[in-house]
Structures are given as structure tokens and as C-alpha cells.
C-alpha positions in Angstrom: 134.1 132.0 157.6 131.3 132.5 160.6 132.4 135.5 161.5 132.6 139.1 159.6 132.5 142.7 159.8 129.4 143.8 157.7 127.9 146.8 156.6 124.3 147.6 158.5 121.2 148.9 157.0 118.5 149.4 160.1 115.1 149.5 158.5 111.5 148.9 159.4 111.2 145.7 157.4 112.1 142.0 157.5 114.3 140.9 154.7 113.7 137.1 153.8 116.6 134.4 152.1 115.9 135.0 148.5 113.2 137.3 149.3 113.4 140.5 146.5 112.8 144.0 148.1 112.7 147.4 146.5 114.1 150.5 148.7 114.4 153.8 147.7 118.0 155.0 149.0 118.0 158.9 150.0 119.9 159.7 153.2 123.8 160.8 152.3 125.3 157.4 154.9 123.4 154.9 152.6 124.2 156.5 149.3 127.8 155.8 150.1 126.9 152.2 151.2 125.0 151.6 148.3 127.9 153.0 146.3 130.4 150.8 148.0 128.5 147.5 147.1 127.9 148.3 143.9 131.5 148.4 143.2 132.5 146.1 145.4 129.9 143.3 144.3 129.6 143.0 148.2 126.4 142.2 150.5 125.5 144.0 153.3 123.2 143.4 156.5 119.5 144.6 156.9 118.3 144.4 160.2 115.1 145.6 161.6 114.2 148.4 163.7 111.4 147.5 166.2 109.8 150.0 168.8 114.0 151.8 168.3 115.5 148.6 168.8 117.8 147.2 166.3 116.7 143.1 166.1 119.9 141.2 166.7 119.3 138.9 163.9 119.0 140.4 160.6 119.8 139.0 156.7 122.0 139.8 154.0 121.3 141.4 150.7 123.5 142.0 147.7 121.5 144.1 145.3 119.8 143.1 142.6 119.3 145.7 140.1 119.6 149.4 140.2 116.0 150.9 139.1 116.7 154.6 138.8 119.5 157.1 139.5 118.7 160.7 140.5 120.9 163.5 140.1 121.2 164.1 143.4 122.6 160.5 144.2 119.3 159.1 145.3 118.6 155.9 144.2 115.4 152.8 143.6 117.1 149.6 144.0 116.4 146.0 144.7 117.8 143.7 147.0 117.8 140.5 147.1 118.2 138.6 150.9 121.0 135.5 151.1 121.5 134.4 154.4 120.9 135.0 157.9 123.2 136.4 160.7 123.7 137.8 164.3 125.1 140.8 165.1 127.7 140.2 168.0 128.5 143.6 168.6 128.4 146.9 166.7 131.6 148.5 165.5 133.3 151.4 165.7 134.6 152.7 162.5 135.0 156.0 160.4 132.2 155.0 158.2 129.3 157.2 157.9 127.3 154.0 158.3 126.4 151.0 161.1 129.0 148.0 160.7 129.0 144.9 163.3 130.9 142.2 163.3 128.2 139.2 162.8 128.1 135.3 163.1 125.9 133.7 160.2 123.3 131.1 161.4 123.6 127.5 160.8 120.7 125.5 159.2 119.3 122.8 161.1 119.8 119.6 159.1 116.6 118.1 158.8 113.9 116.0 156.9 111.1 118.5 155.7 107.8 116.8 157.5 106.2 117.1 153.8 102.3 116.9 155.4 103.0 119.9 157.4 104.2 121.5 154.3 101.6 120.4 152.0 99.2 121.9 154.4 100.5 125.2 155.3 100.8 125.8 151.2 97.0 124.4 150.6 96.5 127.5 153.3 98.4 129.7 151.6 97.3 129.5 148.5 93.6 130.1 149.9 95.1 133.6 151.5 96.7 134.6 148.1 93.9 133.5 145.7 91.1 135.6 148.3 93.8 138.1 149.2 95.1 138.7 146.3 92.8 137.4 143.5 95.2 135.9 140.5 97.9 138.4 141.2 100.2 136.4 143.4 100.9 132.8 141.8 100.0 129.6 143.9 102.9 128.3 145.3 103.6 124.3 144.7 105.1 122.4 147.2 108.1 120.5 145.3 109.1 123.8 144.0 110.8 125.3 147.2 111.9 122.1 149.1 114.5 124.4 150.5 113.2 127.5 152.0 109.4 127.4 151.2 108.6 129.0 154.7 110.6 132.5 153.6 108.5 131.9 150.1 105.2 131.9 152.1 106.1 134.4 154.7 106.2 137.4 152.0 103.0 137.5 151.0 100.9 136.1 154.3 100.5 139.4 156.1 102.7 138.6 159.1 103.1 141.5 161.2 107.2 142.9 161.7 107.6 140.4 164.5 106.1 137.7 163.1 108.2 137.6 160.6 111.2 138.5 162.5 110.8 135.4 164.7 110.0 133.1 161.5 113.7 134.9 160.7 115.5 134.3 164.0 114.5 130.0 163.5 117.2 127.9 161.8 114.8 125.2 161.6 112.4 124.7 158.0 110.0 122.5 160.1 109.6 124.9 163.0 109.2 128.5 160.8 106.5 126.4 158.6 105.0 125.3 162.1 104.7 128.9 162.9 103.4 129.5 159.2 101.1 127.0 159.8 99.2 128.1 163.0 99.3 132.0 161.7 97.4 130.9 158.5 95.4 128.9 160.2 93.7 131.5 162.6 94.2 134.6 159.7 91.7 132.5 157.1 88.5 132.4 159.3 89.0 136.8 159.1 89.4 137.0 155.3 85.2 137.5 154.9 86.7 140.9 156.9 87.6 143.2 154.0 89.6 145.1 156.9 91.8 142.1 157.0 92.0 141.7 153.5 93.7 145.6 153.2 95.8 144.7 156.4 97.0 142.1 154.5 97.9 144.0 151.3 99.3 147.3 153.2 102.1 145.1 154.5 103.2 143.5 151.5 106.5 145.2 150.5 108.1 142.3 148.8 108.1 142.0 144.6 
């Protein structure tokens, strides 16, 4: 099925296919949607909020592990991001919470140009090792034929809409093209320690 009528979490981040994300849940409408996928098993939508506009194309996330339970019904979670959709329209319901009904995206069916990926990882792997020095493992190539660009992304220091646009692509080829020519003009900066802690600031992903 395409189509379906999915619970909405607006937030100021960018939730990846199999990216993992820690959130800490504390207003009263996303207790109860928490609640209601926990005990449902079911996913629900994170889209994100930019300049108070919700993006149209956001990911879902069924979650992972529940960290901690407060007695007041807060909650640290993880989330895990599955697959990307579209939010046709919101919907009007007697949940506290956003729903819309959403149409998931359709990967482009395509040969991964393997020197464009090679490179944009050799890149990468310069960012984390300076970046991040041995905390974030170098990525290898043959390990994430399928969705290396959302493996990258996390840890490159793409700003929101970066990474919302590198979302919004059905095509592996194009989002590590975008990869690609980001990396290429962030490395010449890293002798900045400025850009370093930009860098490290907007990591949010585990």
C-alpha cells in the first residue's frame, strides 16, 4: 500500500533510512503517540520543521529501544528511520497529535556509479578521522551498497536542509552526488577548529 494515514512527529531534525536517533519525549500529545506505538508495534512519521514550516517529505521511525521511563510519563527513546514518504495532506482527527495521510517514495532503480561512491567515502572518511579522531568508524564501501549516502550524511555536518534535500532524492547516485560536492568544499575548512565544532554540534545521530 502507497498510501496511509500516519501519525506525525514535527521536529527540528532530519531522520535518515536506518539512521538511529535518540529523543527525549516530554510534551503530554507525544507521550500518547509514543504509548500507542509501543503497543501497537507501529511506525510513525518525523518530519522536519524548518523556519515554522513542516517539510513535506519526512521518514518513518518505529522505535528502537525505550532508554528510561519517568514517573511522570516522560520518556528517552530511540528511533530507528525506515522509509521515506510525502505528506499529501494533514488530517483532521480527535488525536491529540498531527496525522496525514502520506504516499511513500519509490526508489529509483539504478546501478550505483561505484567511483562516485568510492570517492565520496575516501572523503568521508578524511572528515570523520579529523572530525572526529577514532570515534566514528571508517565507513567501507561494499558494506552499504544500499543506502551508503543516508550512512554518510549522519555524521558529515550537513546543515537541516542539506540533509533534507539529500532526503527528498529517490535516487542513490544523485544524494551521493550531493554528498560528494558538500565534502568536497567542507575538507579545505577542517584546519578551522570553528568548523570542526560546527561539525560536532550538529551530530544528533548514535
Amino acid at each position: 500500500m502507497s498510501e496511509r494515514v500516519l501519525p506525525l512527529f514535527p521536529l527540528q531534525v532530519v531522520l535518515f533510512p536506518g539512521s538511529l536517533l535518540p529523543l527525549h519525549i516530554f510534551e503530554e500529545r507525544y507521550k500518547v503517540l509514543v504509548r500507542e506505538c509501543i503497543a501497537g508495534g507501529s511506525e510513525f512519521g518525523i518530519n522536519l520543521v524548518y523556519e515554522k514550516e513542516l517539510q513535506k517529505i519526512g521518514c518513518t521511525a518505529i522505535i528502537a529501544n525505550v532508554v528510561r521511563r519517568y514517573d511522570d510519563g516522560r520518556m528517552d527513546i530511540v528511533v530507528q528511520g525506515r522509509r521515506p514518504y510525502r505528506v499529501l495532506h494533514e488530517k483532521v482527527s480527535d488525536k491529540p497529535y498531527l496525522e496525514g495521510l502520506v504516499h511513500f517514495l519509490v526508489r529509483v532503480e539504478e546501478e550505483i556509479d561505484r567511483g562516485l561512491a568510492a570517492e565520496t567515502v575516501e572523503m568521508y572518511n578524511e572528515l570523520v578521522s579529523r572530525v572526529y579522531r577514532n570515534q566514528v568508524r571508517p565507513i567501507r564501501t561494499e558494506k552499504y551498497e544500499l543506502g551508503l549516502s543516508f550512512v554518510l550524511a549522519q555524521k558529515a555536518g550537513m546543515d537541516l536542509m542539506q540533509r533534507q534535500h539529500l532526503l527528498e532524492s529517490s535516487s542513490e547516485n544523485e544524494r551521493l552526488r550531493m554528498l560528494h560536492n558538500y565534502l568536497e568544499s567542507v575538507i579545505p575548512k577542517l584546519e578551522k577548529i570553528e568548523e570542526v565544532e560546527r561539525i560536532v554540534k550538529s551530530d544528533g545521530y548514535l
